[in-house]
MIFI-30669 format. One record per atom (N, C-alpha, C, O): x, z, y; residue in one letter. Coordinates in steps of 0.02 Angstrom, whole numbers, plus 50000, padded with zeros to 5 digits. Last residue first. Layout:
<dolums>
XZYA...
</dolums>
This chain:
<dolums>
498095017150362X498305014550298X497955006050315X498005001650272X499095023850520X498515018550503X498615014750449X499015010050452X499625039450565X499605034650530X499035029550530X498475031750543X500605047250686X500005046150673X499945038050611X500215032650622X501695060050679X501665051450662X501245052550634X501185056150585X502105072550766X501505072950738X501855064550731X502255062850775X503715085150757X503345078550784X502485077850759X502245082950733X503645101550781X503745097050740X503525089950744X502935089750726X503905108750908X504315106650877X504345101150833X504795096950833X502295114250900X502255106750938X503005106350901X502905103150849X501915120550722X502075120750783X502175112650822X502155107150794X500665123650629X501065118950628X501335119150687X500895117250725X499685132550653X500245137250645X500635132450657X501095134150695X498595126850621X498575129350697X499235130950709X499445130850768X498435126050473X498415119350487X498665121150563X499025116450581X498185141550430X498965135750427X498915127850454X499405124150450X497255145550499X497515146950525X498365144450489X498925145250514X496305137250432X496145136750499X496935139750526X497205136550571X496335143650317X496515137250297X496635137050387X497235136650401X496935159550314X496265157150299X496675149350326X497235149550352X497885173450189X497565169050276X496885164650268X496435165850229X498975174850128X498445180850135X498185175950200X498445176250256X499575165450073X500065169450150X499495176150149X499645181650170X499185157649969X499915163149955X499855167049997X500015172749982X498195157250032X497865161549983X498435164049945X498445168949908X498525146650095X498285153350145X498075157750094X497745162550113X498865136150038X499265140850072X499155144950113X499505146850159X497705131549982X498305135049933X498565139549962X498625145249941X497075128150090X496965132750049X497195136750013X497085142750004X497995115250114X497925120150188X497615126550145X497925131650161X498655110349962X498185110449985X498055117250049X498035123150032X499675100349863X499795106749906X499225105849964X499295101650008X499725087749745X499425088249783X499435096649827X498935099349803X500465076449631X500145085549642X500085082849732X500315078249764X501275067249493X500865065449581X500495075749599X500355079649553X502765065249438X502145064949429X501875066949501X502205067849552X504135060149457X504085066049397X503245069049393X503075073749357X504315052649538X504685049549478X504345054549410X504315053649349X502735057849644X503575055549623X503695053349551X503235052349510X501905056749757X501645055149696X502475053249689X502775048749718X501115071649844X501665066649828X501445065249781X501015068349750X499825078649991X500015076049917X500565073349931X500745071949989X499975094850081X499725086450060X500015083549994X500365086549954X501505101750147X500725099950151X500605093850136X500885088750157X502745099450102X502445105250115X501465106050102X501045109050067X503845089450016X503015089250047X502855096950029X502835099849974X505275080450021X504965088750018X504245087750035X504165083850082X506355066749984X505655069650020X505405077549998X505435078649938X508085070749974X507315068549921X506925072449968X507015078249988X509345073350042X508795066550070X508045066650027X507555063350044X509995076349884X510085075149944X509515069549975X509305064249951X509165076249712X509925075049756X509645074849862X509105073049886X508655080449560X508485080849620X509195080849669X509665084849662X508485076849435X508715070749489X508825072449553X509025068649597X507355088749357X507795084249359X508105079049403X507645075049402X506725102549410X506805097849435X507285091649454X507525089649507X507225113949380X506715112549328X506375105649359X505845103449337X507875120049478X508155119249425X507715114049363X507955111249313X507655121349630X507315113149593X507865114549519X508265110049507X506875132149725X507155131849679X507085126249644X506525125049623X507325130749921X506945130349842X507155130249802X507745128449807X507465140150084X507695137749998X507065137149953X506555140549947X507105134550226X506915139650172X507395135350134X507615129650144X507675134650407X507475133950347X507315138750316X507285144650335X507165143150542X507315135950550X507245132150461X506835127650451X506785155050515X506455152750565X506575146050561X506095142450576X506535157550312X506835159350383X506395154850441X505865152050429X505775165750186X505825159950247X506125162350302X506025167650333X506695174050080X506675173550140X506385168650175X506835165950207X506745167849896X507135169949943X506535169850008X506005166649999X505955152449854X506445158249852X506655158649900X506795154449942X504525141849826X504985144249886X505405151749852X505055156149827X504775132949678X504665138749724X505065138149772X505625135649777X504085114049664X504665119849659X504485124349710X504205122949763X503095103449570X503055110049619X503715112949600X503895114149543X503395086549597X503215092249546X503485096849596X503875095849642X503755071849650X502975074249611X502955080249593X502425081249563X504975076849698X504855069449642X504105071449612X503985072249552X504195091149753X504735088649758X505045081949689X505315084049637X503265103249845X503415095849804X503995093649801X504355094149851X503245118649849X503335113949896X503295107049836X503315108749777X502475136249847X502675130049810X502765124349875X502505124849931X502575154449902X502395147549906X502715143249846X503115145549806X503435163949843X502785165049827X502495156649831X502275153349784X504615168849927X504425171049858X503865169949827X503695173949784X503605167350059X504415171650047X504175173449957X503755177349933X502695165750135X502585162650070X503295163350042X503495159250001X502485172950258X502285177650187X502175171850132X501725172150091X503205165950343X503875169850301X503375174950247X503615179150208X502365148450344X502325157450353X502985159150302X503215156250253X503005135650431X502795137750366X502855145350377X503285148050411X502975134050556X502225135150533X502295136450463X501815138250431X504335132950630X503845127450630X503105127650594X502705122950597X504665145150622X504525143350675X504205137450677X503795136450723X504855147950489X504065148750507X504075149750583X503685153550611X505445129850447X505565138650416X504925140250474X504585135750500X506625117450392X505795120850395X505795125350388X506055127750337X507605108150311X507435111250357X506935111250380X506675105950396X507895116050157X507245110550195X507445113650234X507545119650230X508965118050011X508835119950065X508505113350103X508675107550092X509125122949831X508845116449881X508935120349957X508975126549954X509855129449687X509595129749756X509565124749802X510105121949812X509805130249524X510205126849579X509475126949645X508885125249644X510545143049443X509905140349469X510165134249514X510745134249537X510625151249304X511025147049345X510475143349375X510015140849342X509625166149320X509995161149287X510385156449312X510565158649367X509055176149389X509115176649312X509475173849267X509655175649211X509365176049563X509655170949525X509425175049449X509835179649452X508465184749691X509135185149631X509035181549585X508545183249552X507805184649842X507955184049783X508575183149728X509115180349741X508165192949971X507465195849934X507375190449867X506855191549835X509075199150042X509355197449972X508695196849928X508625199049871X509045195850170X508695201150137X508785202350062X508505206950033X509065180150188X509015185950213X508665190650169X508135189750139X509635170250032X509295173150110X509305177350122X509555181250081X509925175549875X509585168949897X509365172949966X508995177849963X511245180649759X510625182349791X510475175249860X510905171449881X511685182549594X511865179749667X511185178749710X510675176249687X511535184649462X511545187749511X511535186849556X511295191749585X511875168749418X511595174549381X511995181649430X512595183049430X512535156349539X512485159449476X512015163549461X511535162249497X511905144149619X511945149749600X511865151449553X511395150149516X512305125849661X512235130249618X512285137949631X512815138949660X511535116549805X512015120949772X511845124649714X511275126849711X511355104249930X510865107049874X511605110749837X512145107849841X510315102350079X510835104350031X510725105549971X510185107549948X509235094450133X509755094450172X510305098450137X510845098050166X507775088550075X508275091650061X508975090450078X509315086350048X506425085750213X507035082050163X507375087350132X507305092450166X504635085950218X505385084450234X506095084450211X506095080150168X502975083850312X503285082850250X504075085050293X504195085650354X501165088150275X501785090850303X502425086550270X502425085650209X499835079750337X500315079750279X501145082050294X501585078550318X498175078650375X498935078750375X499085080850313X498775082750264X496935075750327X497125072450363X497785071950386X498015066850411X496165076150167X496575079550210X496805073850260X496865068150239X494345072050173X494975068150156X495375073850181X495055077450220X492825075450085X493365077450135X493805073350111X493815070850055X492065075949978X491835069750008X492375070650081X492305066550126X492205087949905X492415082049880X492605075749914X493035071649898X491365095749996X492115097549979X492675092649942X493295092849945X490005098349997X490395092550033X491265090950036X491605086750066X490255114349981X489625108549989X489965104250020X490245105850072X490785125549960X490825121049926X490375113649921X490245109549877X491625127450125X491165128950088X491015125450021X491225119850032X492625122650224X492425130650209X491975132550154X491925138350136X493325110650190X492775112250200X492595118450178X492425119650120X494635100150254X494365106150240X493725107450247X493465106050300X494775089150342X494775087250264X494685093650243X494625092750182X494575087350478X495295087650443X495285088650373X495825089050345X493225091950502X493305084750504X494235083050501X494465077750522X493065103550469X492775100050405X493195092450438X493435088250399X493575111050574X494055110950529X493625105050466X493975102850421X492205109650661X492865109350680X493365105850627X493545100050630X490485103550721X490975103550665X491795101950691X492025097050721X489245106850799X489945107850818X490505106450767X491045108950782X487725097050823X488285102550778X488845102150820X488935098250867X486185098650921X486835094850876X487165100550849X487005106550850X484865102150888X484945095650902X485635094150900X485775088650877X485095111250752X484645111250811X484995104650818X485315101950774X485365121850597X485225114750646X485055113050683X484495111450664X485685133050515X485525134550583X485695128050619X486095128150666X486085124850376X485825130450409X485995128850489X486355124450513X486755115450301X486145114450322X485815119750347X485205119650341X488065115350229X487585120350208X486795118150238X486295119150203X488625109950354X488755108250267X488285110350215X488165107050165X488425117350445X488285110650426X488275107650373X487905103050354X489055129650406X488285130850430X488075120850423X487555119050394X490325125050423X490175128550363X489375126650346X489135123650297X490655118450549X490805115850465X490195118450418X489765115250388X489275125250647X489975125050630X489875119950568X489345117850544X487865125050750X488085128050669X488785122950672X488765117450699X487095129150865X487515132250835X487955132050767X488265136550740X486195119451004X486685119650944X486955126750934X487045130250983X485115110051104X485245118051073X485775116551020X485695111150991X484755104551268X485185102551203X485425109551149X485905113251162X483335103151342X483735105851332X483895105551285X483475105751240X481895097751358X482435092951345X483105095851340X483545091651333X480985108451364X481235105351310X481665096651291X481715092651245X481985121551460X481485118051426X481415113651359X481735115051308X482755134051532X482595128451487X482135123451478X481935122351536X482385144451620X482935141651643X483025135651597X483405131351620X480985149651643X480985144651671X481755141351674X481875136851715X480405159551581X481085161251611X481025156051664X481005157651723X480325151751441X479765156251483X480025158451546X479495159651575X481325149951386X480995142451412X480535144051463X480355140551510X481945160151362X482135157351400X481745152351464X481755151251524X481155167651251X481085169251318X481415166351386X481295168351443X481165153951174X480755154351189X480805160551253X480535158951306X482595155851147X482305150351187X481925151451196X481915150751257X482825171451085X482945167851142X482555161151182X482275161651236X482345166950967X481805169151010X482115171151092X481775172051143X483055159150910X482445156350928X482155162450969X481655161351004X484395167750906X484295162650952X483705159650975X483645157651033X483585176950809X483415178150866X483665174150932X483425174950988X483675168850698X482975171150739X483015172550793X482605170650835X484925166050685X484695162350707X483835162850732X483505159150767X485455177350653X485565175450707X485095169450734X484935168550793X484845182050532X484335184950585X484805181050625X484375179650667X485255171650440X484495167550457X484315172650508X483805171350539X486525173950449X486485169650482X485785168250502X485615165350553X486275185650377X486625188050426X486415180950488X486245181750546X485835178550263X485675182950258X485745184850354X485235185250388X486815170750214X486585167050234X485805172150265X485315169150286X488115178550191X488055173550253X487325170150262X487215166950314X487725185750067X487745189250130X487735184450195X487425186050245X487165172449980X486775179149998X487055180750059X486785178250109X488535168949960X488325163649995X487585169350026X487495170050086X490355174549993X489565175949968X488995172050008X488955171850069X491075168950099X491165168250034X490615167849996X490395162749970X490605161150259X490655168250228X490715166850157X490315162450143X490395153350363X490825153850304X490965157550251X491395156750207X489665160950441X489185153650383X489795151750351X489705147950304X489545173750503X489625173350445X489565164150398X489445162850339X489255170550655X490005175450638X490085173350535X490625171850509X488755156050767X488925161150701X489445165650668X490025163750658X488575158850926X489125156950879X489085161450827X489235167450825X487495145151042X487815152551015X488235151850939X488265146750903X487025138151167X486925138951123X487185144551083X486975149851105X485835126151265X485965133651255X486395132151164X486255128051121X485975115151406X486295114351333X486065125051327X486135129151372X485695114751530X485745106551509X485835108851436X485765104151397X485595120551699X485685123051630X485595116451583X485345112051617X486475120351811X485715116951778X486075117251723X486625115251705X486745126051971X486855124551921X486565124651885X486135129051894X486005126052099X486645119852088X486795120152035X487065114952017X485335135952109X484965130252055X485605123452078X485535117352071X485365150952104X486215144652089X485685140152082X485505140752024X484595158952076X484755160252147X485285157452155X485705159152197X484335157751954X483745155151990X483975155552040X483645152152079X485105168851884X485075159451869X484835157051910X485125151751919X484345181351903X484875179851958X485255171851942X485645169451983X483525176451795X483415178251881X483745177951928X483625175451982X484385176651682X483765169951719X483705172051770X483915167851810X484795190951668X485095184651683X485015179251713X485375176751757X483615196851641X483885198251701X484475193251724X484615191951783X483375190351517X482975190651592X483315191451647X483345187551695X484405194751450X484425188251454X483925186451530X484045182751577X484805206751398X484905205551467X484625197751479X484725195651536X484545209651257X484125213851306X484345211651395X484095214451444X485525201051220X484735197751213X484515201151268X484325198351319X486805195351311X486705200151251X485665198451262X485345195451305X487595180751327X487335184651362X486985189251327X486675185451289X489575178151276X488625175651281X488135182051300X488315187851288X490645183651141X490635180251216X489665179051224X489255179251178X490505192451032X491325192051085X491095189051153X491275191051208X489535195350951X489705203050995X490495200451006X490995204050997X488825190550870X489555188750858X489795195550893X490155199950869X487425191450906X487715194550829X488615193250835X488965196050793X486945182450980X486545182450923X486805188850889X486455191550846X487445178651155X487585182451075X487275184351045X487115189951066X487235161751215X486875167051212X487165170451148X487185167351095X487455152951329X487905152351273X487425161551276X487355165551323X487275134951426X487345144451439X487385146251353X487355141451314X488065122551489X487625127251443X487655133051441X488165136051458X487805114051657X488275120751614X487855120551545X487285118251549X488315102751782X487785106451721X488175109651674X488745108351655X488245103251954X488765105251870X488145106751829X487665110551838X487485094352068X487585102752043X487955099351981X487905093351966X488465090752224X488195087252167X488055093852121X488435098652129X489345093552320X488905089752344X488095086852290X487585083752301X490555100552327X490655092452286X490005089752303X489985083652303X490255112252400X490795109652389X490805100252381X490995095752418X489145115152290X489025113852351X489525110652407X489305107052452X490035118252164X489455110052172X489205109352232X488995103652246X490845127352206X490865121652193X490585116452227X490675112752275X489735136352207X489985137752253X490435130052241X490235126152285X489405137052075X488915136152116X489195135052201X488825133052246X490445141752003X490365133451982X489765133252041X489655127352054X490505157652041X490985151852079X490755142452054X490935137752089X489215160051989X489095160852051X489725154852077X489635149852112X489465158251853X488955153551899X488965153151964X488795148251997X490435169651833X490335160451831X490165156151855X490455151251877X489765178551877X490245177451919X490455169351891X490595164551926X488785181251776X488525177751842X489335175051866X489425168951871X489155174251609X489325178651655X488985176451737X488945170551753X489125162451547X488735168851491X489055175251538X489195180551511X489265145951501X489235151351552X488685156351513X488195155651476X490395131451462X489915136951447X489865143451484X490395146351499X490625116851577X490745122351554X490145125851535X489585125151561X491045100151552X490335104251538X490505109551543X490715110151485X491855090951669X491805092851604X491205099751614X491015102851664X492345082351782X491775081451730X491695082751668X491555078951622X493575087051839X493675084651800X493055078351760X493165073151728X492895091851966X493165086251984X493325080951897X493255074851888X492385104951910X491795097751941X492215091651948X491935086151937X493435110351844X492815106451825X492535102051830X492385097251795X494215113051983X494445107651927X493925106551871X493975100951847X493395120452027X493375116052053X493705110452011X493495104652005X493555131651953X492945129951966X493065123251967X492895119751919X495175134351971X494785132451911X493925130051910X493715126651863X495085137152108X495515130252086X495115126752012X494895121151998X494765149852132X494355144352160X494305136552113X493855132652095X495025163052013X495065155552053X494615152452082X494045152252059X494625171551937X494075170651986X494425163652043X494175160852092X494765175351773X494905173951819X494385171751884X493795170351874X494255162751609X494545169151649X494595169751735X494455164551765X493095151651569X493775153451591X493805159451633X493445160651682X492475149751390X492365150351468X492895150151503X493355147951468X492375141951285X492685150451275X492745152751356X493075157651373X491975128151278X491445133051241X491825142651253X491565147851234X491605115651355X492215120451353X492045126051332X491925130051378X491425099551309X491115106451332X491855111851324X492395111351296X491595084951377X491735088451341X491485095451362X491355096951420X491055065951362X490685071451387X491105079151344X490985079651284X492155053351346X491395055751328X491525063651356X492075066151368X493385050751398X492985047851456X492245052351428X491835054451469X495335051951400X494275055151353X493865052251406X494125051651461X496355049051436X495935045351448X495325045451410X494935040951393X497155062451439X497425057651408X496875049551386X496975045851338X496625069651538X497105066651558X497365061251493X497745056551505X495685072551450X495575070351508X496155064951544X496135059151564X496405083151375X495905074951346X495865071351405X496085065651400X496745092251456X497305088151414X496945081851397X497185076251405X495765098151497X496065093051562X496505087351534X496645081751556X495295104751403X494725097651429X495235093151472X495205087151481X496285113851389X496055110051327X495585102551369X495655096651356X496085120251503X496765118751491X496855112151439X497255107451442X494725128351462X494985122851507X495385118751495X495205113251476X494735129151282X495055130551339X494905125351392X494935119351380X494025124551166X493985132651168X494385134051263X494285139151296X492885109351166X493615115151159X493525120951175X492995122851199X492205096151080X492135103351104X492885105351101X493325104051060X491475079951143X492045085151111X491925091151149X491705092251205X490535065551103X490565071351128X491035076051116X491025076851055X490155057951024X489635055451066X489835063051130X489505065051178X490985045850899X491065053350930X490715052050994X490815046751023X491485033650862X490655032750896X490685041050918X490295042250964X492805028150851X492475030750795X491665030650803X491285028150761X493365032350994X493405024050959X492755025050885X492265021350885X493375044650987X492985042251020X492785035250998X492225033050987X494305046850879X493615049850861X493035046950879X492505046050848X495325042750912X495435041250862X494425041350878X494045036550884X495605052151044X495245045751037X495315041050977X495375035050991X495655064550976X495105063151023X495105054851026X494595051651010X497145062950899X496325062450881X495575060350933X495135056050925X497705064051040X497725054450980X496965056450935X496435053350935X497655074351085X497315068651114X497415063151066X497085057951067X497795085450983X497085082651021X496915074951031X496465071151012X498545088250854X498625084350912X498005080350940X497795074650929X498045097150744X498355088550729X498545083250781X498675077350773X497865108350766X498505106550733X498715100350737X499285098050735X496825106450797X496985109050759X497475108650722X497535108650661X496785100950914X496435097750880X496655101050816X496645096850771X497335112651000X497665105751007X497345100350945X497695095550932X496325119650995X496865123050964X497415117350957X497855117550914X494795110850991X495025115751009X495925119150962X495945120350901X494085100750932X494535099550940X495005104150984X495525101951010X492435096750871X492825103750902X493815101650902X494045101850845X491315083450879X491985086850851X492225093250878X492005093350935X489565081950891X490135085950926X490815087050904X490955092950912X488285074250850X488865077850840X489555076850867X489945072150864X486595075550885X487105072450896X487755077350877X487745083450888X485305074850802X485485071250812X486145067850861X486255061950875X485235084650634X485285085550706X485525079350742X486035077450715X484355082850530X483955082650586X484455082150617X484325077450654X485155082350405X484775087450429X484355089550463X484015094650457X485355070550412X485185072450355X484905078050354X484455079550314X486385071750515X485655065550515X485415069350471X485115073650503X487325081750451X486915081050491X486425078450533X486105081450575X487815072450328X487565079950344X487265080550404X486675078850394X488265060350409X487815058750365X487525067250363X487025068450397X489265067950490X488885064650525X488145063050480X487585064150505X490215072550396X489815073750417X489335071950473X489025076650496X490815059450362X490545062350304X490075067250354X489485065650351X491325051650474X490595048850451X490345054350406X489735054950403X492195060450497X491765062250547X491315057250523X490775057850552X493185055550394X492685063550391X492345063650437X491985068550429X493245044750414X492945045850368X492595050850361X492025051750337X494155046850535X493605042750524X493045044550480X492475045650500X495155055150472X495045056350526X494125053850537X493645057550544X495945044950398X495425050550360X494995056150406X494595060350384X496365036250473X495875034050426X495375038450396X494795037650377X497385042250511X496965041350567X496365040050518X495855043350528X498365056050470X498025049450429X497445046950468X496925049950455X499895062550514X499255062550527X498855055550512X499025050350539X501195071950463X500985065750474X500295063050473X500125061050417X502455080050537X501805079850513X501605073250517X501765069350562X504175084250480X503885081950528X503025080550481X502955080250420X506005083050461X505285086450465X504895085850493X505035086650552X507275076850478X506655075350449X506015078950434X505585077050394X507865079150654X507695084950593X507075076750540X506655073150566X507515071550750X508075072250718X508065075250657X508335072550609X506555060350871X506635066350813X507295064850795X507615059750809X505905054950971X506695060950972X506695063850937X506815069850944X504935047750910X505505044650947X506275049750970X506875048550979X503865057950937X504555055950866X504925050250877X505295048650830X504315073651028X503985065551022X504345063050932X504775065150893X503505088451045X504355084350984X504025078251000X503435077650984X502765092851168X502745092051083X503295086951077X503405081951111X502885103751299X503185096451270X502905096751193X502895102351166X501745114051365X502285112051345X502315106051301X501825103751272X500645110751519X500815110951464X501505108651428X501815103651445X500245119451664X500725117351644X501065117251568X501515121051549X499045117251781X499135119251707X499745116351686X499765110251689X498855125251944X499245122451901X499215120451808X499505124951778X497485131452066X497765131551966X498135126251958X497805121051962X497125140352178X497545134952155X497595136052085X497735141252056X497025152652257X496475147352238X496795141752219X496685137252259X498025162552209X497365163352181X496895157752211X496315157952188X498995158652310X499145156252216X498535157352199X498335152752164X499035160752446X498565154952426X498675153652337X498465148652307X499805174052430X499025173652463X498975166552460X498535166452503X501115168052394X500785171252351X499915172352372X499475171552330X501385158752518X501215155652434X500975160552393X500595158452350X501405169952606X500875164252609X500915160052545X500385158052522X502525177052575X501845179652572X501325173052585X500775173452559X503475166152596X503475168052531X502705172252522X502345171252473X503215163452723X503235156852690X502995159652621X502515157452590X504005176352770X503185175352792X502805168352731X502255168852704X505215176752705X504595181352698X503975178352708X503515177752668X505675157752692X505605164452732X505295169152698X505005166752649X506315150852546X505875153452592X505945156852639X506435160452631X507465138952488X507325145352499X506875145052561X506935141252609X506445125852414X506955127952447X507095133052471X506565133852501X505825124452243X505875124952313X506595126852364X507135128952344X506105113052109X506315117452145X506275118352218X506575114552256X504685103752031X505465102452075X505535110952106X505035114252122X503795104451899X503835108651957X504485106451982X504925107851941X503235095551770X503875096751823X503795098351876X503695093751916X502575093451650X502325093751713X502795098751762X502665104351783X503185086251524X503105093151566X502895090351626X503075084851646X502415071851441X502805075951463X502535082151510X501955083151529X501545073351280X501405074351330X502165076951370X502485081851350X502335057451161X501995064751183X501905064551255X502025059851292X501285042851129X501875046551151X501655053551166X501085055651178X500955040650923X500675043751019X501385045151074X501895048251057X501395028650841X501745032250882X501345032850950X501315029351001X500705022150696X500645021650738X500985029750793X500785035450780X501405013350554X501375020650586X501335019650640X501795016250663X500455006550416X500805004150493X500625011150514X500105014250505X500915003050246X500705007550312X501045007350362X501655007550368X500264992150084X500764996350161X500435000750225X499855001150243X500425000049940X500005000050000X500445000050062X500805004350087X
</dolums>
């Protein structure tokens, strides 16, 4: 099969030039104007054009696709009629902006993130569909309001002082911001608690620059293992989101062209708590929290990288920091450069597997920050330069396996979400097209 690798360039720094020395007075006047100004200043990701290290992620645009048709069909299927990718945490690992428009090209009618910082990055990297910013923003800036309205992105609101500065804005810009407001069912982190919701609408009514356009809220359990307790926990959140709207709609801050959503991967997959769209995050990287639809996932990356030494240890001789392994036998030892500054965890120290000609060798010994050791005794041929696959499948001289974002959260004690996030920017991303 051939494959054309397609190269995002990375994001450069946003380069502050050095000032020139100040006066006092110069110096108190940049600090009294820093609170209405926002800078965002994101760090570099490894281009791969400057790579050096063979290590590096490799992202399957194709499977990218696929999974946002797989669930897309789940949710027609359910009723809801529009879906939302979540692309929060730099797309999860997989580098926002090439996904985002992998997605958009795709028919994606919409993106969710967890950060401002997150909308400006798409933005700037030419998102044009509609994004929500679902974790609000801190702070009382002016700058950040205003970089909203200017951006055209959706913020979620579940505080007055929100409203009050995006209101102060839109009068500003001339035009009102439409917000969704974001109500807590049960999560007890962000959204307006039930017994206040009135009192909320009221003082809503004294901004009508800002227009409510979307409600919605965030399941704590639809991943939940036990399918009873999640689904249990999820049917009172979702009562009482309904009975939110309805004191909402009464309220006068909704109605019924208002856009309602709550349900995640999990809750989608599952067919619970459906309203007019979904949010699906981690399902559309080939993970599926749940066993519903678990087949019909593609993985979308693929960690991979080289063996940069390879040596014999005897019977005793100890392997890394910490002497945390000892040789039983003549072993011969591998070294990857990769260690858990780039995302492999130091709790797969003795425990993880890597690939290597098709077949699993242990991680021994210590992950360090830059490499690990493997053990390839039981891994005939193995010489210098042989591909390593951390994450994702190989198919070698010695048979085909597959190392699954699951596997390795169930060595590290973790959850799949949080090894696909861990992949650091250091490591390049090469976006692929099979």
């Amino acid at each position: 099969m051939n494959v054309r690798t397609v190269v995002t360039p990375a994001v450069n720094d946003n380069e502050v030039p050095p000032s020139p020395p100040s006066s006092p007075s110069r110096r108190q006047a940049d600090v009294a104007g820093a609170a209405d100004s926002v800078r965002v200043l994101k760090p570099r990701r490894a281009a791969p054009a400057d790579a050096v290290r063979p290590t590096r992620a490799e992202v399957n645009l194709a499977a990218l696709r696929h999974n946002l048709k797989v669930v897309t069909r789940h949710a027609k299927a359910a009723g809801a009629s529009r879906v939302w990718p979540v692309l929060k945490a730099d797309g999860y690992g997989h580098g926002a902006p090439a996904v985002a428009r992998t997605l958009e090209r795709a028919g994606a009618e919409g993106f969710c993130v967890a950060l401002l910082e997150e909308a400006v990055e798409l933005r700037d990297a030419g998102i044009s569909a509609p994004i929500l910013v679902m974790g609000g923003f801190n702070g009382d800036s002016r700058g950040a309001y205003d970089e909203i309205a200017t951006r055209d992105v959706i913020p979620v609101v579940y505080d007055l002082s929100q409203v009050e500065g995006l209101a102060r804005s839109a009068r500003t810009m001339g035009r009102p911001i439409l917000a969704h407001l974001k109500v807590d069912t049960g999560m007890a982190r962000l959204g307006v608690r039930m017994p206040d919701l009135e009192t909320f609408a009221a003082r809503l009514a004294e901004h009508p620059e800002v227009r409510i356009t979307g409600l919605m809220t965030h399941l704590a359990c639809a991943d939940a293992e036990e399918a009873q307790a999640e689904a249990g926990f999820t049917a009172e959140q979702v009562a009482r989101f309904e009975e939110a709207t309805t004191r909402l709609r009464r309220a006068g801050v909704i109605d019924d062209s208002t856009i309602r959503h709550a349900a995640n991967s999990a809750a989608l997959l599952r067919g619970d708590a459906i309203f007019d769209a979904v949010r699906p995050g981690i399902a559309l990287f080939g993970v599926s929290p749940v066993l519903a639809g678990k087949s019909d996932l593609r993985a979308a990356m693929r960690v991979r990288s080289e063996i940069v030494d390879v040596r014999t240890v005897e019977v005793g001789e100890s392997v890394g920091y910490g002497a945390l392994f000892r040789a039983t036998r003549t072993t011969r030892i591998a070294t990857v450069p990769m260690g858990y500054a780039d995302g492999l965890s130091r709790q797969l120290s003795n425990r993880g597997h890597v690939l290597v000609r098709g077949r699993r060798a242990p991680l021994v010994g210590a992950v360090s920050m830059d490499m690990s050791m493997i053990d390839v005794t039981d891994i005939p041929g193995t010489s210098l330069r042989d591909e390593v696959v951390v994450l994702g499948a190989q198919e070698g001289a010695l048979g085909k396996d597959a190392i699954t974002a699951d596997e390795i959260a169930a060595h590290g004690g973790t959850i799949a979400w949080e090894v696909l996030t861990s992949i650091s920017r250091r490591v390049p991303r090469f976006y692929r097209e099979p």
